[in-house]
Every structure is written in C-alpha cells, then in structure tokens.
C-alpha positions, 0 to 999 in steps of 0.5 A: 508379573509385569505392570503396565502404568499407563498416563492419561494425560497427553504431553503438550507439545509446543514450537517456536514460530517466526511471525516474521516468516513463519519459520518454526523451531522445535526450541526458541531462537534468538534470531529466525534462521529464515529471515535474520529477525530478532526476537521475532520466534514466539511459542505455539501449541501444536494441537493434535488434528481434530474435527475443528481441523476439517471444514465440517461446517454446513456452510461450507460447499463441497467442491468437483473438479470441472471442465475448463472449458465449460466454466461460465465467466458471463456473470463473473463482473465485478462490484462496485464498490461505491468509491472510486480510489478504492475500485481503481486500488482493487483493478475496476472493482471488487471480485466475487469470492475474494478474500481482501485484507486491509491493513493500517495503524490504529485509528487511520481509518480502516473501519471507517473505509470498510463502513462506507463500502458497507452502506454503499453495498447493502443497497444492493446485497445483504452485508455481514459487518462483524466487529470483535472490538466495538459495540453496535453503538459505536458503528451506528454511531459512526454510521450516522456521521457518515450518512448525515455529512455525505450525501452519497450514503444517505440511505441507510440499507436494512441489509447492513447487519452489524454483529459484535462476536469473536467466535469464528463459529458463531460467525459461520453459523450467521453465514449460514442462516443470513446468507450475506453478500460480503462478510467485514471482518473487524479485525482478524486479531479478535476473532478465534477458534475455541477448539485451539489452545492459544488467545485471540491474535495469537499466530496459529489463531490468526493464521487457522481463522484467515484460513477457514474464512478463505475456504468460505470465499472460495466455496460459496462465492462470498466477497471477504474483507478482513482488517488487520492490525500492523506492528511497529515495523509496518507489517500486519501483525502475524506470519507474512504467511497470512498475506499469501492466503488472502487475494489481495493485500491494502495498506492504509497510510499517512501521518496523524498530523495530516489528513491526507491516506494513502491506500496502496496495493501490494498485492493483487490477484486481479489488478495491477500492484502498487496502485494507489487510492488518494483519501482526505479524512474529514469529519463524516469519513474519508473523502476520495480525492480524484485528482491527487497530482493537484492536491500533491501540488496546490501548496507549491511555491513556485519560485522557490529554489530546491524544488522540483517536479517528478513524475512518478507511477504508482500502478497504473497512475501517473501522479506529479509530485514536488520533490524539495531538497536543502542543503546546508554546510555541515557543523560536523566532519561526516555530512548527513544526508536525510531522505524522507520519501525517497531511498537512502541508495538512491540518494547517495548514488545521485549525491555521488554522480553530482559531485563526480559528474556535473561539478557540485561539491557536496562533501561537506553539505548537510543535504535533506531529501523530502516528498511533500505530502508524505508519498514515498517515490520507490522507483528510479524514475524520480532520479532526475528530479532529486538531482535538479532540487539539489542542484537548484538548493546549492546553486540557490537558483530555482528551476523553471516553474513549468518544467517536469524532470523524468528519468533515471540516472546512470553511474556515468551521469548518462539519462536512462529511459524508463516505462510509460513516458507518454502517460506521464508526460500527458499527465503533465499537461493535463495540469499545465506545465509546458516543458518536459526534461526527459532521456534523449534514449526512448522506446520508437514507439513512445509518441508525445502528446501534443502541446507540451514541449519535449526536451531530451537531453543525453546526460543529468548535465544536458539536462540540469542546464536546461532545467535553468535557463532556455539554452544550454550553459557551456560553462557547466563542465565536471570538476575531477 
C-alpha cells in the first residue's frame, strides 16, 4: 500500500533583482551581470499570478483595435499647465492620457510644483492630489502660502480633492467614483498593492503600481503625474525599467544652498529631450524665471580674468552662461584638474590641446572648472569658452566683456562647427553682446542675424587672440 503525503503549504520562491537594471538572478549577486553595480541585486518574492495580476478593476476600459485612419486628433490639444518652465519642459504643454514621473531630492520641491499645477488645473477639471507621506493638513497648509503670496493661484478651486491613502486599490476606486481630470500621485514609493507579499518601495510594488497607473492612463484618457523619489547616485529609486513605462521622465535639480531649480527633461514622448524649466524657490513656491540667460549672468564681473561666456542649448533653448576658470601652480607633483559643470574628458581633451597647440604650459597648474550657477554643460559646444577662461586665468588677461565663445575643438586645435549657430547667436544679442567667436566652417544655410558682429576664426589660436585684442596677435605660436 502506497501513501501519498501531500504538503499544503506552497514553497515561497524568490529572486534577486538589479534595481539598477532590472536584471534578475535566481540567487544574489555581488555585481549585476547586465550593469556592472555593486550591491544593487535585492531580493523579491515571486507571487504566483492572480486576480490582482489582470486589470479587473471597473475603472479600467476595455480596448479595440481601430482603423488608422478614422482616429480623430481635432480634440487632441494639449493643456496648459499654468506654468510656463514647465509647458515649455513638457513640448507646449500637458498631453492627455499621459503618464509623467517627476523625480528630485528630498525637499526640492516636487510636491510643491505639482500643487501649484493642481490649483491651477482645477480651475478647469476635477483634480485627484493623492499623497502617501502628508495629511491633508499639511497641503491645505502649503496650498494657503501658495495662494495667499501668488496672485496667479489665488482662487482655490473646489475641484481640487486631496486624499491621504496608500492602497492602490483604494485610489482606483476614488477614480472611479469621482472621475477626475488628472491623478497626482505623491510619491509612487508609498503607495502599494495588498495582494503582493513585499512593502511599500519595494521593486515589484513600485514597478507592478507604475504599471497599473499607466493602464489607467492609457485606457481612460486621464493625465497621470507620479513623484519619485531619487537615490544617492541621482537616479529615481527602483529598476531604470520603471522610467521606460511612463511618457515623459523630469528631474528637478539644484543646490540646498541656492534657490535657483533646474526641471530637466530626460525623456519625452511628445517633446524635444533635455529641455530645461528655470525656477526660483521663494517662500509661496517656485517662481518661473522666463529669462535664465539674464539670471545666469547678472552677477557677472565683467572685467575679470577667467572668465567667459558660452552658449549652450538645452532642448531647444539657447541659454548663456558664465564659464570661470583658475588656475594656480601646484604644491604637489600631479596637478589637479576639478571640473564642476563640465566634463572631466572635456576637460582634459581641451587642457591637452592648449598645452600642445596654442603654447600654454599647464603641466604643473592646478586648474578649477566651474559653471556658475550650478547648471551642467553636456555637449561640446561649450569647448571654446572653457579653453578661453583658462587662457584669460594663465595669461591673467581678461576677454573682451561683449564677446560669446561658440564651438568645438578638435584634437588639431581646429574649430568644429556645431548645430543651431544662428539661435544662439541671437540669443546673444538679444542680451547685448556685439561680438561672437565662432568656427569659421559652418552650414551655408546658417544666416546671422543682424547687429551682432561675426568673427570666424579656423583654429582655438585664431580664436583665443581674438577673444583678447580687436586684431589678431602674430607672436602667439605653439610651443612643441
């Protein structure tokens, strides 16, 4: 006789996760085989798929495939969103149906953005402001300063509902009885579904809520905005997976010690990426600055050696800024060279190009990079103006005050030419300078605009001797 003993009790089965990349492991990891990170597998339940897994909720709508051609794009508009840095962040506006994950340290600011943008959307829609880490208290609170020092949101709108709840299923049971225009949620790291076995911020409960909130989107047409929180190597906390889910990807950025954020776009569906929003944080919220080339420059002294002025584009948006550079003989045997703003390779590349090519010896100068303000130049562009604030710093000669620096530079010391010359040199003189260093090789279709002269120099040389003096100096020849 044979006796079958049969266990009731299912084996839990788990996997190590990267939250990097998402790659998963059967066991734990030291370093992630897909990225390279330390430390970054954590372990996750593997839940066996139920009800919860399916989108069984009324709220959700169900979908059928429909003709191309008979999809109907007159009602599709976009919303305005009531501030301006943040239309012009997300491409001229807010898209319906979307789903929007803005992320930032603790404290910059995201909540305080995303009230403002509630207040001023409920004047026209019902909005659904669901917060897992405040009480209602502590908005209306918020909401109160916001309203009473900025005129622009005085009118509090009784379609503005504030619900303090952490079950995801409690919040899509509120979509569906209140049927709001937007959902804010604040932030996707408390809020969790009771039907899987790990907290709240946990990988599968961020990834598995982000999921089912973009269904939402996607299905009934309502605008989604999600926080998320960041970790300490900048990135929003969870998988790099959970920002290939949502539309559109901001960051929000800057120093505790300044009052000036930086919302950038690193990802956009509907808009140009790299877009950047300009904002100063005062004491009713965030105040949009509409010209950031004049903030960027209005401490600025203008006769001071080692310092220049680039012209950088961050989207679509020509932004001038003051590059400063300093350089000191070194104590030690290897000299440093800090950066901040600015590429660490960048910066060699041009240090090597001036030593090897116009002549300057740098092999035993300390040399400090920095972009005032705390806005970070990615693209080459910029090349010019680094090499001529370190130039003016050695020669302890400053550049001419009413002079923009634009190109890139080769390894021959040669002046490449870069995109969209004729934006930034009006945005130069729209701000006043009347001169503009730039690579005598260009598009024949750039035309200049008028009232601004043009300098085009062939080599970083050319262009260093006219930075200083109105003609060219013949004694500046490379040193080999």
């Amino acid at each position: 006789m044979v006796c079958l003993i049969i266990n009731p009790m299912k084996k839990i089965q788990t996997r190590y996760v990267c939250s990097q990349c998402a790659r998963s492991s059967p066991k734990y990891l030291g370093r992630c085989p897909g990225c390279g990170g330390l430390g970054t597998m954590v372990e996750e339940v593997v839940a066996a798929p139920s009800a919860s897994d399916r989108l069984t909720h009324p709220v959700f709508r169900k979908t059928e495939p429909v003709r191309l051609r008979d999809i109907d794009l007159t009602a599709e508009k976009r919303i305005d969103p009531g501030i301006g840095e943040l239309a012009q962040v997300l491409g001229g506006g807010i898209v319906p149906g979307s789903l929007i994950l803005i992320g930032g340290d603790p404290g910059i600011g995201k909540s305080t953005l995303l009230l403002q943008t509630a207040i001023y959307l409920a004047g026209a829609a019902t909005v659904l402001y669901v917060s897992g880490e405040e009480s209602e208290r502590q908005i209306k609170m918020r909401a109160e300063r916001i309203v009473e020092l900025a005129p622009k949101f005085r009118d509090l709108s009784e379609r503005l509902l504030l619900y303090t709840e952490t079950n995801l299923e409690a919040v899509l049971d509120a979509v569906a009885e209140f049927k709001p225009g937007f959902l804010i949620i604040d932030s996707i790291q408390t809020i969790q579904l009771p039907a899987l076995e790990s907290t709240a911020g946990s990988l599968i409960q961020v990834r598995e809520c982000t999921g089912k909130l973009r269904e939402l989107a996607k299905t009934t047409g309502l605008t989604v905005f999600v926080i998320g929180h960041v970790t300490k190597e900048g990135m929003i906390a969870g998988p790099r997976v959970l920002e290939h889910i949502v539309d559109t990807v901001l960051y929000l950025e800057g120093d505790r010690f300044q009052t000036l954020r930086l919302l950038r776009s690193v990802k956009n569906r509907y808009g140009a990426t790299s877009e950047v929003g300009v904002f100063e944080m005062i004491e009713s919220g965030l105040n949009e600055v509409t010209n950031p080339s004049e903030l960027f420059l209005s401490e600025r002294m203008v006769n001071a050696s080692g310092s220049a002025i680039a012209v950088t584009m961050e989207g679509t948006r020509p932004l001038l800024v003051e590059i400063q550079a300093l350089t000191n003989p070194s104590a030690y045997g290897n000299p440093r060279r800090t950066p901040i703003g600015v590429d660490m390779n960048r910066l060699f590349l041009i240090t090597a190009v001036l030593t090897r090519r116009v002549g300057l010896k740098l092999g035993d100068q300390d040399i400090f990079v920095n972009v005032v303000n705390g806005l970070r130049i990615n693209e080459p562009a910029s090349d010019l103006a680094v090499a001529g604030a370190i130039f003016s710093s050695v020669r302890g000669v400053p550049l001419r005050a009413d002079t923009v620096l634009i190109g890139e530079i080769g390894l021959s010391g040669e002046l490449r030419g870069i995109q969209k010359l004729s934006a930034r040199i009006n945005e130069a003189r729209k701000l006043g300078f009347t001169k503009a260093i730039v690579p005598r090789v260009h598009r024949k279709q750039d035309k200049f605009p008028p009232g601004i002269e043009i300098i085009q120099a062939r080599t970083l040389k050319e262009a260093l001797s006219a930075a200083q003096s109105a003609e060219p100096n013949p004694d500046m020849r490379p040193t080999n």
